[in-house]
C-alpha positions in Angstrom: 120.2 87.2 91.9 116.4 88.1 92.1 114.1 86.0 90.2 111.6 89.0 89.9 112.2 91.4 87.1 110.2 94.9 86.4 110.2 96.6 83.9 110.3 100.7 83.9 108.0 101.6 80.8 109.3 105.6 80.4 106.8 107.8 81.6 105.5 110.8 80.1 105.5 112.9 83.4 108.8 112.3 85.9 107.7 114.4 89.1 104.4 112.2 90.5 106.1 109.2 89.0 109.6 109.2 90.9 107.9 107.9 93.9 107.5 104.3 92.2 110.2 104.7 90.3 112.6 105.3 93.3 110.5 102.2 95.5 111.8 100.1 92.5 115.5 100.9 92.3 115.7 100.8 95.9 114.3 97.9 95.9 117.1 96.5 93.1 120.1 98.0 95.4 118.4 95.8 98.1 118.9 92.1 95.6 114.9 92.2 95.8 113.7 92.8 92.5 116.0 93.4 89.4 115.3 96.8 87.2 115.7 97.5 83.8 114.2 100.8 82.2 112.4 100.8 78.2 112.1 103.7 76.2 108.4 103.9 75.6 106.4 106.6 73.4 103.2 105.5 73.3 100.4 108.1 73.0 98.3 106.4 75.6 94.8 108.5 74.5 91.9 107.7 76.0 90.2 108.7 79.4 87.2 107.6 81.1 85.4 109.6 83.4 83.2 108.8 85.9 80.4 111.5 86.5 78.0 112.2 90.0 75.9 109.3 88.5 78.0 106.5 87.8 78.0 106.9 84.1 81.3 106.5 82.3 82.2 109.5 79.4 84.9 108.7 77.2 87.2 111.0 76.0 90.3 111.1 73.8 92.6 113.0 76.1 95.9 111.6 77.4 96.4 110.8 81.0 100.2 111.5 81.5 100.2 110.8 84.7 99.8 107.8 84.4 102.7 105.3 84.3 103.3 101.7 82.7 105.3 98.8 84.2 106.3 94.8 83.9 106.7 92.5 86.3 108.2 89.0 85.3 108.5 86.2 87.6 111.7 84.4 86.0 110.9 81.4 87.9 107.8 80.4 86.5 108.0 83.1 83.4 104.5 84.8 84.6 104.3 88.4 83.6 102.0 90.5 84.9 101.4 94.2 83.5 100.6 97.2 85.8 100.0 100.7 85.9 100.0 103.5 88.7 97.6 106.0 88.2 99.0 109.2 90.0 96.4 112.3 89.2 94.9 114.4 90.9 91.2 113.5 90.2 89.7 110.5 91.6 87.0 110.5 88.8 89.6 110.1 85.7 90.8 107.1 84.9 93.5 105.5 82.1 91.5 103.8 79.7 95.0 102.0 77.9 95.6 101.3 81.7 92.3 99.7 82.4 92.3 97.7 78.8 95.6 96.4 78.7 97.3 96.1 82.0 96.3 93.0 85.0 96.3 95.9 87.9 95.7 99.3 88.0 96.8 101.4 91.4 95.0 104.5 92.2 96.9 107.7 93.8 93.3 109.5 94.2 91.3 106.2 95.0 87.3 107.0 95.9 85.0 103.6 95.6 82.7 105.4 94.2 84.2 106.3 91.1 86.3 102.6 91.2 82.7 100.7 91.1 81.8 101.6 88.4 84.7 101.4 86.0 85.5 98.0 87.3 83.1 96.6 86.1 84.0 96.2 82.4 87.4 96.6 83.4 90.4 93.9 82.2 92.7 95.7 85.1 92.4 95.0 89.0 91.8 98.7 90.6 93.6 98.7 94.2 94.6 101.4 96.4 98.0 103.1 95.8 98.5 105.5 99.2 100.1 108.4 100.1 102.7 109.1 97.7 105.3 112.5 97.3 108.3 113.1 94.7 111.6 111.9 95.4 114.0 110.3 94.3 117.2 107.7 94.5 120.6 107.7 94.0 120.8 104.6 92.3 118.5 105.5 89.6 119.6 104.3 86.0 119.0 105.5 82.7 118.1 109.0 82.9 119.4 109.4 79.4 115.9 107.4 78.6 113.5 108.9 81.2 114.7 112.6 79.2 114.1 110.9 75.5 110.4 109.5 76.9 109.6 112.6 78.2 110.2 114.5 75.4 109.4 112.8 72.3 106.0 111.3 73.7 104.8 115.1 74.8 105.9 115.9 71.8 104.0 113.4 70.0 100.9 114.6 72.2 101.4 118.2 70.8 102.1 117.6 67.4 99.2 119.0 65.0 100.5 119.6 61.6 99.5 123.2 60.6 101.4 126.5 60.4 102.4 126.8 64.3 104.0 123.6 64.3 107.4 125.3 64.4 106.5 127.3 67.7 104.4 123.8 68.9 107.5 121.6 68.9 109.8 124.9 70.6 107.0 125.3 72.9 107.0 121.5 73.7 110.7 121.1 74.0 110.9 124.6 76.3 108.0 122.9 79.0 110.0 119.7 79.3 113.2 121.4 79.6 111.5 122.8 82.6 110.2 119.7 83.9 113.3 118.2 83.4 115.1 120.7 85.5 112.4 120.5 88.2 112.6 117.0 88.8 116.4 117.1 89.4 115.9 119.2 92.3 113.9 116.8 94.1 115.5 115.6 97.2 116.6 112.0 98.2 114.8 109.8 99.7 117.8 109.3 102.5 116.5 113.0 103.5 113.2 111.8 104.6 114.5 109.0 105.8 116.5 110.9 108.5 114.7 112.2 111.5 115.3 113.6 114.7 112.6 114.9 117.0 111.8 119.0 116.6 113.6 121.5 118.1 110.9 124.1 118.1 107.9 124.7 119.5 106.8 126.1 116.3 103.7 125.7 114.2 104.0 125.7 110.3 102.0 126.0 107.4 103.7 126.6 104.0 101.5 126.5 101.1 101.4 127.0 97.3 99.1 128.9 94.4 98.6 127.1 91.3 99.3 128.7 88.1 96.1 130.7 87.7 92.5 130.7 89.6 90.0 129.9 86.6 88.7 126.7 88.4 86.4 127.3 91.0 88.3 124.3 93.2 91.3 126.3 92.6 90.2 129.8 93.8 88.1 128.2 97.1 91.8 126.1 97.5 93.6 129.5 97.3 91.0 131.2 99.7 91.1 128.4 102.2 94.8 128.5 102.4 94.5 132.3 102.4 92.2 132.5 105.3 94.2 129.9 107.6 97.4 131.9 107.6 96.0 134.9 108.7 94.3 132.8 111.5 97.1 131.5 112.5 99.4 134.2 112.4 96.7 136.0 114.3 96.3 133.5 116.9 99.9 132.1 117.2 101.9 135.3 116.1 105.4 134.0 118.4 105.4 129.8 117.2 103.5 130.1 113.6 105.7 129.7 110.3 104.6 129.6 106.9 102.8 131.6 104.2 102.4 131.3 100.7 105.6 130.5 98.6 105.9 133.8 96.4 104.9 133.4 93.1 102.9 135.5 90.7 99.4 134.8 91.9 100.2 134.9 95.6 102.5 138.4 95.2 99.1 139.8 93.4 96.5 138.4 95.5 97.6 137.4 99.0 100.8 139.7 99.6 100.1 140.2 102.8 100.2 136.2 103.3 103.9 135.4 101.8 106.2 133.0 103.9 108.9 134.0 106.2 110.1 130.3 105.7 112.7 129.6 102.8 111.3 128.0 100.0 114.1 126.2 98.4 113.2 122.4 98.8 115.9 121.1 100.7 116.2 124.3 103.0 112.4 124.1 103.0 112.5 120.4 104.6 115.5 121.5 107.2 113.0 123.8 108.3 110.0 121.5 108.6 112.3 119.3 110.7 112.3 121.6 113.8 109.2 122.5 113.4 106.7 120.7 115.9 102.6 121.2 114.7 102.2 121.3 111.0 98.5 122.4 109.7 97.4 120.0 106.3 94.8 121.1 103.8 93.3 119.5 100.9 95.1 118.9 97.5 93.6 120.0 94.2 90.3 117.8 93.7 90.5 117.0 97.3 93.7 114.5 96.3 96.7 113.2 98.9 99.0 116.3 99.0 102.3 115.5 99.2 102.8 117.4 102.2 101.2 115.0 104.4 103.9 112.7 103.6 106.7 114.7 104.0 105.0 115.4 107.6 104.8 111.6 108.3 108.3 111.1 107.4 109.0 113.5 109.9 107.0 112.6 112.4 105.2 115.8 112.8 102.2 116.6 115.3 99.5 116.6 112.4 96.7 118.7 112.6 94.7 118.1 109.4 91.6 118.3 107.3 90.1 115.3 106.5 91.1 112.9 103.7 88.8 112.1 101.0 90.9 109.6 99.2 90.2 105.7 100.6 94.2 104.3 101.9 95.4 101.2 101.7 95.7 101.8 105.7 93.8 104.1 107.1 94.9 107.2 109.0 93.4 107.1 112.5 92.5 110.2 114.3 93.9 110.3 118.0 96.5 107.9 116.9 98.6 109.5 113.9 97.1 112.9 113.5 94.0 115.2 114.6 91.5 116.1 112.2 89.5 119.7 112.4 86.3 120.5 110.9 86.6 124.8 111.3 89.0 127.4 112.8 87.7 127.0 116.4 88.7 122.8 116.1 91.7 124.1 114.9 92.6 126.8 117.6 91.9 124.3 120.0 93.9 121.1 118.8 97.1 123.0 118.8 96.7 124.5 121.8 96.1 120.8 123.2 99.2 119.6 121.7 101.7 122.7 122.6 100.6 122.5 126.5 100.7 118.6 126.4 104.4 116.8 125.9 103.2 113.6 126.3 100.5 113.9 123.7 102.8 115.2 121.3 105.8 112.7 121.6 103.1 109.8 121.0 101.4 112.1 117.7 105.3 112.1 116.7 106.0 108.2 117.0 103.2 107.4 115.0 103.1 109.5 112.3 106.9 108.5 111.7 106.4 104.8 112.1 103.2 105.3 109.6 105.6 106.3 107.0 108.0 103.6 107.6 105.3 101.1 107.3 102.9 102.4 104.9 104.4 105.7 102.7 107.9 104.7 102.2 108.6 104.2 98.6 110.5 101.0 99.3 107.6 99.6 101.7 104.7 100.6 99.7 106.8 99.3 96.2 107.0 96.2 97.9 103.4 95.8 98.9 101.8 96.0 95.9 104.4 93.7 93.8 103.7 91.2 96.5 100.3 91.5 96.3 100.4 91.0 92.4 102.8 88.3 92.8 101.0 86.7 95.6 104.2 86.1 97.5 106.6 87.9 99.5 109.6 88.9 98.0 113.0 86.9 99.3 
């Protein structure tokens, strides 16, 4: 039995958070590490925010994405507290995180930002990687992970005046849909699995967000908007993709929907043949989840260039191509659809990127090892 025991501190968001969450359990199933899941309903208020100058703001707002752990070493009885920071915005940061835990892992990781808040801070900031939701079938406790969810956002939306009725319905209606969400995500056995494409197809499927009052959001939107018509202009036979219908693309890009299904796991049998897929920025220029899902399946990568600082860095001409405008783009799929060889070695080592690097299992491991200082055995 595993002298290493972590501890699963309920979160009070389940969808970024299942990608530790399922490194840990697989990690248990494996006799690495030993599990055990805490019902926690802790507030967790406070956010510092790093601004174009270096100065910190402070700010009472919650940070639900971020997520709470403990790690005991039974063999010497040292416990070490950590925390996995998994928004969008490189700039934000977890003040209960940075206070009381030892280390602190970044999704959105920019040294910029990181400078300056470690410098008072008690936690060790590291890089976290490329992360996507997923999840295992030898998860425990969900019973727990529902009760955390809901009672800690509801605790975050309490405010006792006349609408608390419809505040607490409200609350409990949102994580019902969470709830419901995150039990469609797909195993991690079905990233795992990979066979070389079967098409010579190019694909870029895309979402809205909820509304466009951001200025981020709309230029995200217009990007995305812009590129499908390119490439449905350009490659009108191989291209796949569009927009995933929803009430902001049905109103505003109609004329862009996606002739791919949309369902998650018919979604991913579909990327699977495909052979090029085209990757755009997250919001806040974060890690988009698709770029893992195209490493696991070893796709020819044709992408915009990542912000966010990796534990190991992508390499251009080795894992993927990067493109600067529509003509760089154009051009680097035409390279890869009239060159075999190319493609085959773009394939290999996007897929043994994720096996080293973006695996749950492999990235899990890596940073308890490197808090433990020792490999697990």
């Amino acid at each position: 039995m595993s002298n290493i025991t972590i501890t699963i501190h309920t979160p009070q968001e389940l969808n970024h958070s299942s990608y530790i969450q399922t490194g840990l359990f697989e990690l248990e199933r494996m006799g690495l590490i030993r599990v055990k899941v805490k019902l926690y309903l802790e507030e967790n208020k406070g956010t510092l925010t790093v601004n174009k100058n270096g100065d910190i703001i402070k700010t009472k707002r919650a940070q639900p994405k971020t997520s709470f752990y403990t790690l005991v070493d039974n063999s010497t009885n040292k416990k070490i507290t950590f925390a996995t920071d998994l928004y969008d915005f490189a700039e934000h940061f977890s003040e209960t995180a940075l206070t009381h835990c030892d280390f602190y892992f970044k999704r959105n990781y920019i040294a910029h930002f990181v400078i300056p808040i470690q410098k008072d801070s008690k936690a060790k900031i590291h890089k976290l990687g490329i992360t996507f939701g997923t999840h295992s079938e030898y998860k425990q406790d969900s019973f727990k992970f529902f009760l955390g969810l809901f009672f800690t956002n509801l605790r975050l939306n309490l405010k006792r005046d006349r609408n608390l009725l419809k505040r607490i319905l409200k609350s409990y209606k949102a994580q019902k849909r969470h709830w419901q969400f995150i039990n469609t995500s797909r195993k991690i056995s079905r990233f795992e699995n990979f066979e070389r494409s079967t098409e010579n197809s190019i694909m870029f499927q895309t979402r809205c967000f909820l509304h466009e009052k951001d200025e981020d959001v709309r230029q995200i939107h217009q990007q995305r908007y812009h590129l499908i018509r390119l490439l449905r202009q350009h490659f009108p036979d191989t291209f796949l993709g569009g927009f995933v219908p929803s009430e902001i693309a049905n109103e505003n890009y109609g004329d862009a929907l996606t002739n791919v299904p949309t369902a998650p796991e018919e979604y991913l049998d579909a990327l699977k043949k495909a052979k090029i897929v085209i990757y755009t920025r997250g919001l806040a220029n974060s890690p988009a989840w698709k770029m893992a899902e195209y490493l696991s399946q070893g796709k020819v990568i044709i992408a915009e260039r990542l912000t966010t600082e990796l534990p190991e860095p992508l390499t251009e001409g080795k894992e993927l191509l990067y493109f600067k405008n529509d003509t760089e783009l154009v051009e680097k799929i035409k390279i890869v659809l009239e060159d075999e060889l190319l493609a085959t070695r773009f394939s290999k080592n996007a897929r043994a990127y994720f096996e080293t690097y973006v695996h749950p299992v492999q990235n899990t491991k890596r940073i308890l090892e490197l808090m433990l200082n020792k490999p697990l055995v």
